[in-house]
KOLNU-204630 format. One line per 3 residues: their letters; for each residue x, y, z of C-alpha. Coordinates in nm, 2 decimals, always signed. Layout:
% residues N
A) X,Y,Z ~ ...
% end
This chain:
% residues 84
XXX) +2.42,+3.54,+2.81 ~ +2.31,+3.21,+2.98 ~ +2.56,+2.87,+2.93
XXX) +2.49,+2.62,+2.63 ~ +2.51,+2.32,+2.72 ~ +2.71,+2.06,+2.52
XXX) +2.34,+1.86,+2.48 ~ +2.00,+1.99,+2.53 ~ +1.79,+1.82,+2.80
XXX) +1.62,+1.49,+2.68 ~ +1.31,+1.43,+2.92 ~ +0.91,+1.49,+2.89
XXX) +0.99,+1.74,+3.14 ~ +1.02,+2.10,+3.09 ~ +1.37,+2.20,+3.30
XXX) +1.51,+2.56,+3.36 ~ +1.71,+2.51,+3.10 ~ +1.44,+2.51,+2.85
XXX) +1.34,+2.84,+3.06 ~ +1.63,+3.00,+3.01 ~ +1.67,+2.88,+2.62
XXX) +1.34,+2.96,+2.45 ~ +1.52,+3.23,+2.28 ~ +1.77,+2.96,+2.15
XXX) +1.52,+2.76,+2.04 ~ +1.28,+3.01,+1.86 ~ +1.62,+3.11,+1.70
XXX) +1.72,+2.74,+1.56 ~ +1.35,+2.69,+1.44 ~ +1.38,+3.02,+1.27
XXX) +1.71,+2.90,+1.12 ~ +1.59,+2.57,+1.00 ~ +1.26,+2.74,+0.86
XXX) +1.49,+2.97,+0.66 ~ +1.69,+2.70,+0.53 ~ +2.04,+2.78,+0.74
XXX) +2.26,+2.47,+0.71 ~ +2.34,+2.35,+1.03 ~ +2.72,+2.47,+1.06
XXX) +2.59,+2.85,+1.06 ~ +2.32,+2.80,+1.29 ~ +2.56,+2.60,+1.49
XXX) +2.83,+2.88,+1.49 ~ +2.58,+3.17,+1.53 ~ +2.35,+3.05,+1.75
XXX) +2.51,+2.77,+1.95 ~ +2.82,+2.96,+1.93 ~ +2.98,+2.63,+1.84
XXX) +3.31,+2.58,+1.63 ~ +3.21,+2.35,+1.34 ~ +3.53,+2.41,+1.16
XXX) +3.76,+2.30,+1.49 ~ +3.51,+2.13,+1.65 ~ +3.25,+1.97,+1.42
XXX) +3.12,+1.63,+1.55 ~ +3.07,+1.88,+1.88 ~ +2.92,+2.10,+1.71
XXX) +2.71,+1.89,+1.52 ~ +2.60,+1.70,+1.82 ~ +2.52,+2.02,+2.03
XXX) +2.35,+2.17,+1.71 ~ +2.10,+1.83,+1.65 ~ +2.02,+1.78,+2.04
XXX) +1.90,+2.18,+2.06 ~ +1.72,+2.16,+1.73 ~ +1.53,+1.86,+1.82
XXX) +1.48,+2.01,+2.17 ~ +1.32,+2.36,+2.04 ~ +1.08,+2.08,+1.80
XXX) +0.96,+1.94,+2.11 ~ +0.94,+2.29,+2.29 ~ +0.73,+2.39,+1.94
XXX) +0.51,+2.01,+1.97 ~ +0.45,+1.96,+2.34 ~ +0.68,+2.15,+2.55
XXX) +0.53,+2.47,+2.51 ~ +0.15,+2.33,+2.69 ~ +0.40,+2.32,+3.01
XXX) +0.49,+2.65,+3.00 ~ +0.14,+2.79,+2.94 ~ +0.05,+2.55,+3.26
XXX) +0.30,+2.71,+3.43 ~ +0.22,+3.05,+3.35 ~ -0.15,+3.02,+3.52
% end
């Protein structure tokens, strides 16, 4: 199982870490489509520790999610480019 990072990447750039975390992401979109609060999706996707950890958590949990809407708006046109 690959690293989570404490942050998602923040640049117009698609990185190998987005490579390696489409899974992640499809998996928080799923979550937030399906109405998950963010503590669960934090613990069972993230594998964060709201309860011990939670403005961690919460931070790792809000910089992924808004990385996989990117991935979902834009991000995804690099990959295809990249695939040809």
């Amino acid at each position: 199982m690959t690293e989570i990072a404490d942050r998602a990447p923040n640049t117009p750039e698609l990185t190998d870490y987005d490579r390696a975390h489409l899974v992640t992401y499809l998996r928080l979109l799923d979550a937030e489509a399906s109405g998950a609060a963010w503590e669960e999706a934090a613990a069972v996707v993230l594998r964060a520790d709201p309860g011990r950890q939670r403005d961690a958590a919460r931070l790792r949990y809000e910089t992924h999610t808004r990385r996989a809407r990117w991935m979902a708006d834009a991000g995804y046109l690099q990959l295809a480019r990249a695939a040809r």
